[in-house]
VEXROTI-52894 format. One line per field, with one value per residue (C-alpha): x, y, z; residue in one letter; residue number from 1. Coordinates in steps of 0.02 Angstrom, whole numbers, plus 32768, in hexadecimal, padded with zeros to 4 digits. Layout:
VEXROTI-52894
c1 X, ...
c2 Y, ...
c3 Z, ...
aa A, ...
i NUM, ...
***
This chain:
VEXROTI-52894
c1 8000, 804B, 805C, 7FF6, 801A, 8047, 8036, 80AF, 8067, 8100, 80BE, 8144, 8147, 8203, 8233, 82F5, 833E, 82E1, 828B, 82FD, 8345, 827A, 826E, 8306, 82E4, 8235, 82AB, 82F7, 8276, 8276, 81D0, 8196, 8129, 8124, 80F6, 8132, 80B4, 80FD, 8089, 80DD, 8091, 80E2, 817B, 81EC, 82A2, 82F5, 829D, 823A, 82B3, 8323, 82A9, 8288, 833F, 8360, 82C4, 8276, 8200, 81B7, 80FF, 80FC, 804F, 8082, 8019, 8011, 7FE2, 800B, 7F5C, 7F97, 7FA2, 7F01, 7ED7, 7F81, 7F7E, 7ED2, 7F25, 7F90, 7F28, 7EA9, 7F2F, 7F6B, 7F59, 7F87, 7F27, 7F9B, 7FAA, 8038, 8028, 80D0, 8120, 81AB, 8223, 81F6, 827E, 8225, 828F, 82A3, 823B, 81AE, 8155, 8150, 811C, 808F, 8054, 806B, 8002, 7F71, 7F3C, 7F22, 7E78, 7DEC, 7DA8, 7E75, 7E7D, 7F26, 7FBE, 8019, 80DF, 8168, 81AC, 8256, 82A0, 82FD, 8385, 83F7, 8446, 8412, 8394, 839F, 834E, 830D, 823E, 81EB, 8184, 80D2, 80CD, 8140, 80DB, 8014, 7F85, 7F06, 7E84, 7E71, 7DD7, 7DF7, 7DF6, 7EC6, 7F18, 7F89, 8005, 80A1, 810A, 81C4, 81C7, 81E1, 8148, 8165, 80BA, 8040, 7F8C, 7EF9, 7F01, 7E99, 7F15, 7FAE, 8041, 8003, 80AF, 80B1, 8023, 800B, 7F49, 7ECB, 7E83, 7DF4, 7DE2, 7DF3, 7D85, 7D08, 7D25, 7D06, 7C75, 7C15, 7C5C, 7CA0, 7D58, 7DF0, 7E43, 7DC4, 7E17, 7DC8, 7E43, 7EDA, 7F5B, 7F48, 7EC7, 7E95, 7EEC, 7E8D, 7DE0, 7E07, 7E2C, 7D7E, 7D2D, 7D81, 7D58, 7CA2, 7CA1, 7CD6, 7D96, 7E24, 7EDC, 7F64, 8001, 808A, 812C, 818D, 8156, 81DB, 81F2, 825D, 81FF, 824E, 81B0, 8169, 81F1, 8198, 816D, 8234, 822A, 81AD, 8153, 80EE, 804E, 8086, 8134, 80D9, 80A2, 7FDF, 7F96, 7FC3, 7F92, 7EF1, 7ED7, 7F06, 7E87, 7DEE, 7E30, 7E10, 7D57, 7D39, 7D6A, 7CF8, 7C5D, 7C55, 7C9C, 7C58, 7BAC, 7B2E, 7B50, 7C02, 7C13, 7B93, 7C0D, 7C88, 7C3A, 7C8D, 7D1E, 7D17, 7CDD, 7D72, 7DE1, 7D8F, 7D8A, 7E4B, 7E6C, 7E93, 7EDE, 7F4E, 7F7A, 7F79, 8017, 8067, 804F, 7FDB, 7FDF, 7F84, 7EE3, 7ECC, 7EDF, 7E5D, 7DDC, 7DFA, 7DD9, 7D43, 7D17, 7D23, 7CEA, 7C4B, 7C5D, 7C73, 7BE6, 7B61, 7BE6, 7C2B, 7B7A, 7B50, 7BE7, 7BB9, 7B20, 7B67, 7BDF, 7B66, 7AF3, 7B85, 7BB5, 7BB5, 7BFE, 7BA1, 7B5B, 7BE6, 7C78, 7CF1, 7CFB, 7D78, 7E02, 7DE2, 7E50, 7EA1, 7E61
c2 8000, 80A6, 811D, 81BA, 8272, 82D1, 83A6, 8407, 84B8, 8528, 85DD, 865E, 8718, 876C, 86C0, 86C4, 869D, 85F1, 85BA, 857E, 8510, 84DD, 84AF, 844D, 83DC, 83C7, 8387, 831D, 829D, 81F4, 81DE, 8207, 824E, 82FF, 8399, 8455, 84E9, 8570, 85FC, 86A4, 8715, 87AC, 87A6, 8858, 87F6, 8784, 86E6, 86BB, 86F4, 867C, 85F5, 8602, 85F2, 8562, 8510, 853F, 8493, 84BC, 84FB, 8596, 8613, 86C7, 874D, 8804, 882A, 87D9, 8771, 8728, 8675, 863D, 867B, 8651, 85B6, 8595, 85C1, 8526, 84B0, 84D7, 84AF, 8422, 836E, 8313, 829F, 82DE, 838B, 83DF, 848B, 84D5, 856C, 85A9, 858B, 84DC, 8441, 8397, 82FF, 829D, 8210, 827A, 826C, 81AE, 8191, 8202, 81AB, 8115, 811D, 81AC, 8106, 8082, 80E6, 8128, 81BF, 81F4, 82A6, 82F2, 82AF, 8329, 832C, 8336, 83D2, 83F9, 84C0, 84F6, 8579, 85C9, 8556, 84C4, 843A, 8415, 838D, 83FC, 83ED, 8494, 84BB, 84DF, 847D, 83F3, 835F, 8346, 83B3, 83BA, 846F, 84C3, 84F5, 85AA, 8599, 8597, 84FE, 849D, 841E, 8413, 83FE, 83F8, 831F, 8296, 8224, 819D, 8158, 8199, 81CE, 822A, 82EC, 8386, 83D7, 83D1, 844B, 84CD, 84D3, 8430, 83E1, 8349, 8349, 82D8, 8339, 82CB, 831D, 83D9, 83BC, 837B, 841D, 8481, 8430, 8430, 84F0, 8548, 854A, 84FC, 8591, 8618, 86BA, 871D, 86F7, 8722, 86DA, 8695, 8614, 85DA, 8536, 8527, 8560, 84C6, 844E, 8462, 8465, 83BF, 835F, 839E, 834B, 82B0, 82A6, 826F, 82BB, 824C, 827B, 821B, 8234, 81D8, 825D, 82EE, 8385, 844D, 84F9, 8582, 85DE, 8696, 867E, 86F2, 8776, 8793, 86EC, 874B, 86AF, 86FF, 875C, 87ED, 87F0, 8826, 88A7, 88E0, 88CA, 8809, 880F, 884D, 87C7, 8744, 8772, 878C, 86EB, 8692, 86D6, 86D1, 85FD, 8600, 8658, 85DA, 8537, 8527, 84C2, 8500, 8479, 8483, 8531, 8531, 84AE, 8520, 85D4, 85C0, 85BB, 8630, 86C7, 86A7, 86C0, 8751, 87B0, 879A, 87C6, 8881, 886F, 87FA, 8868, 890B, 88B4, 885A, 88C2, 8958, 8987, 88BA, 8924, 897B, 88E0, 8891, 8915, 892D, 8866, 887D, 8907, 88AB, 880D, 8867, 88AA, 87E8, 87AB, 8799, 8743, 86CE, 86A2, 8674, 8602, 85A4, 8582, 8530, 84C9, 84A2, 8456, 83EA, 839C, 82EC, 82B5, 828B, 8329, 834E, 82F4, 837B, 8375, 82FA, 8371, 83E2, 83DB, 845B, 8500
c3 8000, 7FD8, 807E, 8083, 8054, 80D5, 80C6, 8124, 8137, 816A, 8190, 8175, 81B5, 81BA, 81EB, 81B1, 8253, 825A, 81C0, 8168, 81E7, 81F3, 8141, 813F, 81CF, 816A, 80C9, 8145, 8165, 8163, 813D, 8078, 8018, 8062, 8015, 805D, 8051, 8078, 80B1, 80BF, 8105, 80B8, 8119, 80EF, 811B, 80AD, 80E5, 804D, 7FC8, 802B, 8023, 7F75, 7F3E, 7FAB, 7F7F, 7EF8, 7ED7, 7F6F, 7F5C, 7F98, 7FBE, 7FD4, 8037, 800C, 80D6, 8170, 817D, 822F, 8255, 824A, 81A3, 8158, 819E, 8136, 80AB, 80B2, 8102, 8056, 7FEA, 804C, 7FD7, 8064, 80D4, 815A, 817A, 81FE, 8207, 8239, 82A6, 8241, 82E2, 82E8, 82BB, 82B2, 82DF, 824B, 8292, 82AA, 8225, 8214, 82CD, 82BC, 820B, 825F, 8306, 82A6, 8244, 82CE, 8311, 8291, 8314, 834A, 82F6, 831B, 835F, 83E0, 83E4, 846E, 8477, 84A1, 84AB, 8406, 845E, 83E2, 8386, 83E0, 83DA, 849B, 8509, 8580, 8577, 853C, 85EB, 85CE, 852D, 852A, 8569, 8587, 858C, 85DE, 8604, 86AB, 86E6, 86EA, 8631, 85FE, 85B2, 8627, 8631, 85BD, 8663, 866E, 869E, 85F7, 8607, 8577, 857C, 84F7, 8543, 84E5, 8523, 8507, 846B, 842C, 842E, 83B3, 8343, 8301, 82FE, 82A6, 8271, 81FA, 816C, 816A, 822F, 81E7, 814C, 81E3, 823F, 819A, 8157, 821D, 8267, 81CC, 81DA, 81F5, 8265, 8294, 8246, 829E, 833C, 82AC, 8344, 83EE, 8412, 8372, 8399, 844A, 83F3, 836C, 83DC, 8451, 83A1, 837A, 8417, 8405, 8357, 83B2, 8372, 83E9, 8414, 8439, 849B, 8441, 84A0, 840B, 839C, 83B0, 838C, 83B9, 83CE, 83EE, 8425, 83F0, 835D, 82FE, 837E, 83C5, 843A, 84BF, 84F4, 8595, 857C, 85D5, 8579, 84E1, 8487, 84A5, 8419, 8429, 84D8, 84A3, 841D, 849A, 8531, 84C1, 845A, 8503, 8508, 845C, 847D, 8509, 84CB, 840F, 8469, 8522, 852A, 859A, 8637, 8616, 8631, 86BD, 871A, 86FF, 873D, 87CE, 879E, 8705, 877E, 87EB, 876F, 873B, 87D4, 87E3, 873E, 8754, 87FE, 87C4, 8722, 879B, 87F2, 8752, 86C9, 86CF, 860B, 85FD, 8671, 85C4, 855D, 85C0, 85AE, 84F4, 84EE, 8538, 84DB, 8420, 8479, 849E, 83E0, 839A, 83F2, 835E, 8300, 83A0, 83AE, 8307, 8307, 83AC, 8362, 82D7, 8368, 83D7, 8364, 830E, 83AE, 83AF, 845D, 84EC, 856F, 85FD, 8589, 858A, 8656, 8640, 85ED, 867D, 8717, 8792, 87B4
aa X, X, X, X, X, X, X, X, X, X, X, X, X, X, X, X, X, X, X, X, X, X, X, X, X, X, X, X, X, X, X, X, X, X, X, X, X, X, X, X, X, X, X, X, X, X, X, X, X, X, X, X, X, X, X, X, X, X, X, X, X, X, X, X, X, X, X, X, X, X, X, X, X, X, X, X, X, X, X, X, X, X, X, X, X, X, X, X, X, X, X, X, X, X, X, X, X, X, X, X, X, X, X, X, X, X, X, X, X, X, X, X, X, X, X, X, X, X, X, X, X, X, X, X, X, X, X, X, X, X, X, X, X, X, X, X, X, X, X, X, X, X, X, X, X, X, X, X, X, X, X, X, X, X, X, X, X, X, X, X, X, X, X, X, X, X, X, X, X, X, X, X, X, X, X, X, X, X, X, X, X, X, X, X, X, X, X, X, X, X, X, X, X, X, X, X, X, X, X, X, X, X, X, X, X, X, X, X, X, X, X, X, X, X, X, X, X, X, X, X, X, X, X, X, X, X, X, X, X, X, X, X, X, X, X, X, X, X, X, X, X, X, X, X, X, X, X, X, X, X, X, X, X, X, X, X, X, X, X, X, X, X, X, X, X, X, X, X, X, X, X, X, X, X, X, X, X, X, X, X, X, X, X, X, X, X, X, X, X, X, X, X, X, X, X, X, X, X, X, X, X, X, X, X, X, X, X, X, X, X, X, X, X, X, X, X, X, X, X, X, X, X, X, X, X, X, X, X, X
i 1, 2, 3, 4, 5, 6, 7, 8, 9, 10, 11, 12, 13, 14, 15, 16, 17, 18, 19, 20, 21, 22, 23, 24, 25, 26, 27, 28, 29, 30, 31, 32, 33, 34, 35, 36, 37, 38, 39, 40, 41, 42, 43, 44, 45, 46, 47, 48, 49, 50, 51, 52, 53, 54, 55, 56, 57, 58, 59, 60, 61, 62, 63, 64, 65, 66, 67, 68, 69, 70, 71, 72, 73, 74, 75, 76, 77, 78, 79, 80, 81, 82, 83, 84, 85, 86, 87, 88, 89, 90, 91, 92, 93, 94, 95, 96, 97, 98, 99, 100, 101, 102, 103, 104, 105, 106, 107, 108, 109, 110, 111, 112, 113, 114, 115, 116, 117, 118, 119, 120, 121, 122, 123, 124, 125, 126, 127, 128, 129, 130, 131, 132, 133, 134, 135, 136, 137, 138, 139, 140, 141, 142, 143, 144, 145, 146, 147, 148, 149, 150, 151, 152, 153, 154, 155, 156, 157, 158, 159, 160, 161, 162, 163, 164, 165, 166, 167, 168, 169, 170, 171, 172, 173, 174, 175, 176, 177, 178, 179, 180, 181, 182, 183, 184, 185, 186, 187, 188, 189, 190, 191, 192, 193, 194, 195, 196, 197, 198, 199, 200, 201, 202, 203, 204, 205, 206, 207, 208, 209, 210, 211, 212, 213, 214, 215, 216, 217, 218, 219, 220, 221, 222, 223, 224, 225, 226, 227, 228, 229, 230, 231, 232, 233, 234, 235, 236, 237, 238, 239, 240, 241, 242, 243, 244, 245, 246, 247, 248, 249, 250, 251, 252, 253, 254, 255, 256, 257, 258, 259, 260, 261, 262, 263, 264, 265, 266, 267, 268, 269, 270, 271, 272, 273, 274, 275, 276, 277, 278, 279, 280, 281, 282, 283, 284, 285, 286, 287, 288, 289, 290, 291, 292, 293, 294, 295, 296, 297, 298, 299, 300, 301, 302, 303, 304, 305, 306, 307, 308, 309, 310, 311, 312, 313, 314, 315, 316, 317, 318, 319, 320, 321, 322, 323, 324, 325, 326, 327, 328, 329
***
């Protein structure tokens, strides 16, 4: 039987300090066929004139504006002839194994969707063994509404998770086409960055598709590549910030069914009454990112509405089923 087509999305913006190594560590598989998309999203540094005289076969869809992730990474995934897609961080290096384990385990279980990776730090030059913490291991969701797990401790046994690390996942396109056909989209667009991974993955297990943890299945991230390496929300600049805290409602508001987020109230309007506090003492310039999320939040809501009405009635999984991904506060 011949193996399947996989699609490598690679999404460049002013990537020169790390796409290229990215690419070449795609080249490097084991596993074949693979095709490269590269999606550039109108990067102004050498990075895709580079690309282009290294490796010209490559298929190559070029952006007049910076689109953001979500939208650029649509792009690919549209063009994708795979029946494997991985979209891919431009300061990601996949182990040359990587592809084959995931092709290999993705098969063995008709309702597994994506595959997430082990992720190990990228640092300079080097490909270390030091876990990425916050993203290197399982998932799992806490209850205040942030992703968790990723830890900093090398558990080789595989176990089904909430998502998987947003750089390099390894997804059906059977799963997405699913995800298009029943809620409209692949990547909302309208988050542009931040969340869109998160808001996917809820949308996936409401569909009734699986993640797997697979520890053999490794990869490097050198985190916020594109954005100067600032990896905390705070760190960065405010219109991210912005896009990340209303990102977290806007996941909320089209994902959360009724019981669900009526289990989690509680919690939810904890976290909410500490928010400005907390930002007060931490970083007072994130006080105005979190009233301007609100503010367009408020502005989305027709829209965010008319999408979780789409979700909700495309959910196939049992009432109360995504309790299970919740832990901690």
């Amino acid at each position: 039987m011949k193996d399947p087509l996989v699609t490598v999305v690679v999404l460049n913006w002013n990537g020169d300090q790390h796409v290229h190594k990215c690419v070449e560590y795609v080249l490097a598989q084991k596993y074949h066929p693979i095709e490269i998309i590269v999606v550039d999203n109108a990067s102004t540094d050498d990075s895709l004139l580079k690309l282009r005289g290294k490796h010209p076969n490559l298929r190559y869809i070029l952006n007049s504006q910076n689109t953001g992730f979500a939208a650029g990474m649509n792009e690919g995934i549209s063009a994708a002839n795979g029946e494997f897609v991985i979209p891919l961080n431009q300061d990601v290096c996949l182990h040359p194994d990587f592809v084959s384990q995931c092709v290999s385990r993705i098969q063995k279980e008709d309702n597994l969707g994506v595959i997430g990776a082990r992720v190990f730090s990228w640092i300079g030059d080097e490909l270390t063994d030091c876990l990425r913490k916050g993203e290197g291991e399982r998932t799992y969701w806490r209850k205040r509404f942030q992703g968790g797990g990723g830890g900093i401790r090398v558990d080789d046994n595989e176990a089904f998770v909430f998502y998987p690390n947003g750089s390099l996942p390894f997804f059906k396109k059977s799963m997405l086409d699913d995800l298009k056909t029943s809620t409209g989209e692949y990547y909302d667009e309208d988050f542009v960055t931040g969340w869109e991974d998160a808001d996917l993955s809820f949308r996936m297990h409401l569909r009734g598709w699986r993640c797997l943890f697979l520890p053999t299945a490794i990869g490097w991230h050198v985190g916020s590549g594109s954005v100067g390496g600032n990896a905390t929300l705070i760190s960065k600049k405010i219109d991210y910030q912005i896009r990340v805290l209303r990102n977290r409602y806007f996941t909320m508001i089209k994902n959360l069914p009724f019981d669900i987020f009526m289990w989690l109230s509680p919690y939810l309007l904890i976290t909410e009454l500490c928010l400005i506090p907390y930002f007060s003492i931490r970083s007072p310039k994130t006080i105005f990112a979190l009233f301007a999320a609100w503010y367009q939040t408020l502005m989305m809501l027709p829209t965010l509405l008319k999408k979780r009405k789409a979700i909700q009635n495309s959910i196939t999984v049992p009432k109360g089923y995504l309790k299970e991904f919740f832990h901690s506060f």
